[in-house]
C-alpha positions in Angstrom: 73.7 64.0 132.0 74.3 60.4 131.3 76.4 59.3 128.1 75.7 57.6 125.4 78.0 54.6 124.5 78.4 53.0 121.2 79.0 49.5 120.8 82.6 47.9 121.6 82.8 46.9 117.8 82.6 50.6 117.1 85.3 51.7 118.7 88.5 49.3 118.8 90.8 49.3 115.9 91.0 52.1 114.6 93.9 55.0 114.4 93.8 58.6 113.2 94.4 59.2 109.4 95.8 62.7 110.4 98.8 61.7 112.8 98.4 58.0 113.3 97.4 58.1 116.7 94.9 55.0 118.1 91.5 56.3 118.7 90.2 56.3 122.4 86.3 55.7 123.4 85.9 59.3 124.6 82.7 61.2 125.9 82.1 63.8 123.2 79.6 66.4 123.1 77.1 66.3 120.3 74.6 68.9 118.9 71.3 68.7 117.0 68.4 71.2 116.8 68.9 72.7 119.6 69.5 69.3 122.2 72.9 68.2 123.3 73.8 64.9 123.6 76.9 63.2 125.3 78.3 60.2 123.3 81.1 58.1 124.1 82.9 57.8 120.5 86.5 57.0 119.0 88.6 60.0 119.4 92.0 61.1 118.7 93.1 63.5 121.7 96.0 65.2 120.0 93.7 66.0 116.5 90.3 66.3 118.0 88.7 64.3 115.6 86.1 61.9 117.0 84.9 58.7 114.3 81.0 58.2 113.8 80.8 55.3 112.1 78.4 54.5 109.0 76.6 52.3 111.2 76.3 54.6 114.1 74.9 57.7 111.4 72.8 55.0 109.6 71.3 53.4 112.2 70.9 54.9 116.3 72.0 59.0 114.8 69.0 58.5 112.3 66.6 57.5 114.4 67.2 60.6 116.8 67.0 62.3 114.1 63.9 61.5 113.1 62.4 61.8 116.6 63.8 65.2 117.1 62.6 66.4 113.6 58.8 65.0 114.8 58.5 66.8 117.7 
């Protein structure tokens, strides 16, 4: 299975709230209605916490959504 990756802007810059730590572009595993998708997002290793940005939901999450809810 291939993975997904967000856009650069997406995932420098930013640090966990939790401990601090600088998020890493990480493939995570994602689940929706029954189809799994790999995407590489900002994650902090030592809280396993992965960012989705507003954009990302808004925008590329939604329309899968959508596409998946239409079938």
């Amino acid at each position: 299975m291939s993975v997904i990756r967000v856009p650069e802007a997406d995932a420098g810059g930013w640090s966990c709230d939790r401990c601090g730590e600088e998020l890493k572009p990480t493939p995570v595993n994602l689940e929706y209605m029954d189809s799994r998708f790999t995407v590489e997002l900002p994650f902090c290793a030592k809280c396993g916490i992965a960012l989705i940005s507003e954009e990302l939901a808004m925008g590329k999450m939604l329309e899968v959504e959508k596409l998946l809810e239409d079938k």
